[in-house]
N, C-alpha and C positions, 0 to 999 in steps of 0.2 A: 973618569967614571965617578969619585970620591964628587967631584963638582956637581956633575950631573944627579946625584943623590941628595947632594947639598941644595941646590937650588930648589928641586922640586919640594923637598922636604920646605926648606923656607914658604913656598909661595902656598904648599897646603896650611902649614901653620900661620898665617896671616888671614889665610881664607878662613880656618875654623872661628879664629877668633873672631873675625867681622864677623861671620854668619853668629856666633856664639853671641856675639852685642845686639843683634837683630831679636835675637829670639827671646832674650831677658829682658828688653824693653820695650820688646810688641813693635810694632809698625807704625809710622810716621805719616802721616797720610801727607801733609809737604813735602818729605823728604822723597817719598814714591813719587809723586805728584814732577819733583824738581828730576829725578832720573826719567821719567817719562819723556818728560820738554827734551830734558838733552839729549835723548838718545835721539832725536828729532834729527838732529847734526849729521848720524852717522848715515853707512848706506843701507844699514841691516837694522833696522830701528824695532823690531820685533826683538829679534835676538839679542839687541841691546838691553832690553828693558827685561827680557825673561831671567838673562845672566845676573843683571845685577841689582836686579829691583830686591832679591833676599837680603842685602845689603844693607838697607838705607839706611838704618841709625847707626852704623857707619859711617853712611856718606854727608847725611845728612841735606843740606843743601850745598856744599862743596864742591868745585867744578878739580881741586885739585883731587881731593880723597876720591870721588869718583873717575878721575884718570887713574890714580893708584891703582883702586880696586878692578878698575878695568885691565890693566896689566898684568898684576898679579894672576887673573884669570885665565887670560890669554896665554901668560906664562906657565901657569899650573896645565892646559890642554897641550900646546906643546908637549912638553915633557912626556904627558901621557900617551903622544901622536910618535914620539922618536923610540920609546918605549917598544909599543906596540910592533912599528917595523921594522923595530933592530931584532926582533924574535921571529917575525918576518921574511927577513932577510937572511939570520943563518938557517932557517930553512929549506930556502931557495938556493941555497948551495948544495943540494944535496937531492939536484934532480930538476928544478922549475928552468925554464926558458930562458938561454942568458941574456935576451934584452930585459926580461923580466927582472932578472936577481940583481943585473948591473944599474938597473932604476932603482928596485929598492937600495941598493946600496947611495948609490947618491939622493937618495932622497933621506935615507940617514944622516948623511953626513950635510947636506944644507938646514936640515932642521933642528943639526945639531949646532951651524954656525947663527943660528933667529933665536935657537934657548939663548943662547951667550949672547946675546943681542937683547933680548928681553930681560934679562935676568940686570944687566947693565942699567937698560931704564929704570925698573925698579927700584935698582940701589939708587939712580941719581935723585929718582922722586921721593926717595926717603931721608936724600941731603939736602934736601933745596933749601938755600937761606933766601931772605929777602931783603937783598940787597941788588947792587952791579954786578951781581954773578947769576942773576935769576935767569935772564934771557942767555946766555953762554949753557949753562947747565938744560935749560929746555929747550934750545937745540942741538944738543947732543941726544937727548929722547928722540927729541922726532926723527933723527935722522937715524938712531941704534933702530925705534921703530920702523921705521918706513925702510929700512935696510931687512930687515927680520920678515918681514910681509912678499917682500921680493924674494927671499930665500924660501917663501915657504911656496910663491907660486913658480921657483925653479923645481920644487918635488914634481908636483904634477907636470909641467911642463916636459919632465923629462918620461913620461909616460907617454906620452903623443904616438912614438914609434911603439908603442909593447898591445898586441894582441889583443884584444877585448878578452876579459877574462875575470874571475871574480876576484882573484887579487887586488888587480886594473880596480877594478869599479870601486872597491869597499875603502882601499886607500888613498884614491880621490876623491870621495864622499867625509872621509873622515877628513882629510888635507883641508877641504873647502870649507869644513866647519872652522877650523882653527885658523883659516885664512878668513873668515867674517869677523870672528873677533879678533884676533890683531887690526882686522880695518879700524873697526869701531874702537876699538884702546885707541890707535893712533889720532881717529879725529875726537874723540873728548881729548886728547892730549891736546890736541892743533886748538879745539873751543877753549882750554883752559889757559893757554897763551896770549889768544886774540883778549880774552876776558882780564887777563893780566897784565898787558900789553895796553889793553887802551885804559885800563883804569890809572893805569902812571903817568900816563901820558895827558889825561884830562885836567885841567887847569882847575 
């Protein structure tokens, strides 16, 4: 529980502050300009560019600060998605449908193994040196990512069997938000490799 406080806490205070640099130096019209193109990459390129376009002089033209900032994001919704059903959940102990209570319960607890999976990227994108360990360290992201994204569509998945209901609805409605942004953190993750990647590689 102390983690799960701790992480959240981390990933708003990295977010006030971006947002806080955004707002003291006005808008960037490259930098917006440069999250726009990117968010091109992703599958939800709307809600790429809505999340993180308050950003930008943060991100600047950055394709790593904008993987950051896209995690942290992603990471901060989480949190607030496990939150929500773990209060949810001891409710439904105390009367709701046990396929119902037993989904939320496992949808707790996979969203709680994608926090500890995001919260991992994060840290490793706040270690990256630039050297022989660049490509080792960003594939452990993509794969804590793309592992975190599977955990979040085992939540809903596990709702298939449970009753149409407004539970049902309102927790895979919110599940699906926070599965678009982890998509899109992992692909500016996967853009900011290939971008890394071929640049060392260029003669």
């Amino acid at each position: 529980m102390n983690s799960f406080r701790f992480s959240l806490l981390s990933a708003a205070l990295f977010l006030s502050a971006a947002a806080a640099t955004a707002t003291t130096y006005g808008d960037s019209s490259e930098a917006v300009d440069f999250i726009r193109t990117s968010c091109n990459a992703t599958l939800y390129p709307e809600l790429c560019y809505t999340s993180l376009s308050a950003y930008a002089n943060t991100v600047q033209q950055s394709p790593g600060h904008l993987a950051r900032v896209a995690i942290a994001i992603s990471l901060s919704r989480a949190r607030h998605m496990a939150s929500y059903v773990a209060n949810l959940s001891r409710q439904a102990d105390y009367g709701a449908a046990p396929r119902t209570a037993s989904a939320l319960h496992d949808c707790f607890s996979t969203f709680g193994d994608a926090i500890d999976q995001i919260r991992g990227s994060l840290k490793q994108m706040r270690q990256l040196r630039a050297d022989e360990s660049f490509r080792f360290q960003m594939s452990n992201v993509q794969t804590w990512m793309s592992a975190a994204l599977t955990n979040e569509e085992t939540c809903t998945d596990g709702f298939e069997d449970v009753a149409d209901c407004a539970v049902k609805s309102e927790v895979c409605d919110r599940a699906e938000n926070v599965k678009k942004l982890t998509s899109n953190a992992l692909a500016l993750v996967n853009c900011y490799v290939n971008k890394e990647t071929n640049s060392t590689e260029t003669p």
